[in-house]
Structures are given as C-alpha cells and as structure tokens.
N, C-alpha and C positions, 0 to 999 in steps of 0.2 A: 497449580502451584508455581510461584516464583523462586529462578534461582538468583540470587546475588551475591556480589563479590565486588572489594575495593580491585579497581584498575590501577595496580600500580605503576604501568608504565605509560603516564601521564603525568608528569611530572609540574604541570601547569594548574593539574585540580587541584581542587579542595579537597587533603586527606580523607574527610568524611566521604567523599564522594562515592555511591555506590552506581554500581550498574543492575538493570534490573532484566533478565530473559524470562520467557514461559518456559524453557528448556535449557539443559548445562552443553558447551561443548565439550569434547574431548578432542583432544592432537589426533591429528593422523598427518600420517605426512605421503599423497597419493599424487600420480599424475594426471592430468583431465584434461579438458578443450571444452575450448569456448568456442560455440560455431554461433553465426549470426540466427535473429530470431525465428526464423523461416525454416532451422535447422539445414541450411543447406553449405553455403559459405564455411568456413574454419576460420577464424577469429585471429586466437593463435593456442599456443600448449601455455598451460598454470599449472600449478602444484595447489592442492587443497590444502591449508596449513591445521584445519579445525573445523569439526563436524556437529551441526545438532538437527535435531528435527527440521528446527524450521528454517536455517539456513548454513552457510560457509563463509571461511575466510579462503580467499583466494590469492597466492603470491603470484605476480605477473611482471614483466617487466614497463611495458607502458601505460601505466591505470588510466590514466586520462583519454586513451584510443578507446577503452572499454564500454557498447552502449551501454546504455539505462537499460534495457532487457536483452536478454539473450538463453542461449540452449546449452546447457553444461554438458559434457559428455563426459559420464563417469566410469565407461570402462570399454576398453578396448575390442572392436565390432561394433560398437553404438549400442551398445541395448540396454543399459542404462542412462537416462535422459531426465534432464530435470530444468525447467524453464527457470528461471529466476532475475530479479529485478534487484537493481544495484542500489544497497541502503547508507553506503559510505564511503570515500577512495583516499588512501594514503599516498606515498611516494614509491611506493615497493606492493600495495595489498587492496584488494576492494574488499568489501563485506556483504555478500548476497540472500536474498532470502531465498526461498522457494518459493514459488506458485502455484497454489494449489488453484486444480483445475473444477 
C-alpha cells in the first residue's frame, strides 16, 4: 500500500503535486553518525529528522561531503547499523534509503 501526501514545502510544484512512499514517515528528532562504507572511518554526527521503513531524512551540515553510500550508526556503541544509499541532497538534509542486505 501507498502512502501520499501534497509536499507543501515546495513551493515551485504543481499544487496537485503528490508524493508517493511504500511506507509513511514519522518525526523523530535523534542523533547518528555516518561512518564511511567499510564501517570503519566516522564521516561526521547528523540528526535523523524522519523515520520510515525504508529510509531517513538526515540534517547535516555539509550534504554535498556526503557519499553516495555509507553506514548509519543509530545508537550509541554501534549496535544499531544500517547501510544506506543517498536518494536526494538539499542545502541542510540528505534523504537516504536503507539497504536491504
């Protein structure tokens, strides 16, 4: 099942405009790290702004440093891990999927 919803903070679409997920996010507002893909390197720290199944928004301060994949680290000790591949990058935020292994 598909969730959607008008993006209204886009102010350049088309009203009509919908966005289409296989999953809804929800807010969270957490701290993480992005360690390079090897999982070894530390990238730098992000804030998770929005969680769903299959991926996250991530607030960073230099999105464009960020590669195209890398190893999320969702909680303090590392034992939470989740690969992910970068599906869009703003001025402030990337938006990543998960990688299902």
């Amino acid at each position: 099942m598909s969730v959607a919803w008008y993006n209204s903070r886009v102010s350049s679409r088309n009203p009509d405009w919908v966005q289409r997920r296989k999953t809804a996010r929800r807010p969270v507002n957490l701290t993480a790290a992005i360690l390079a893909e090897d999982g070894r390197a530390m990238i730098c720290e992000c804030t998770m702004a929005d969680v769903s199944e299959d991926g996250t928004k991530l607030i960073v301060e230099q999105p464009a440093t960020i590669p195209e994949s890398f190893v999320l680290v969702l909680s303090r000790g590392a034992r939470i891990l989740r690969k992910c591949t970068v599906r869009w990058r703003s001025d402030t935020a990337i938006g990543v999927q998960f990688v299902r292994d």
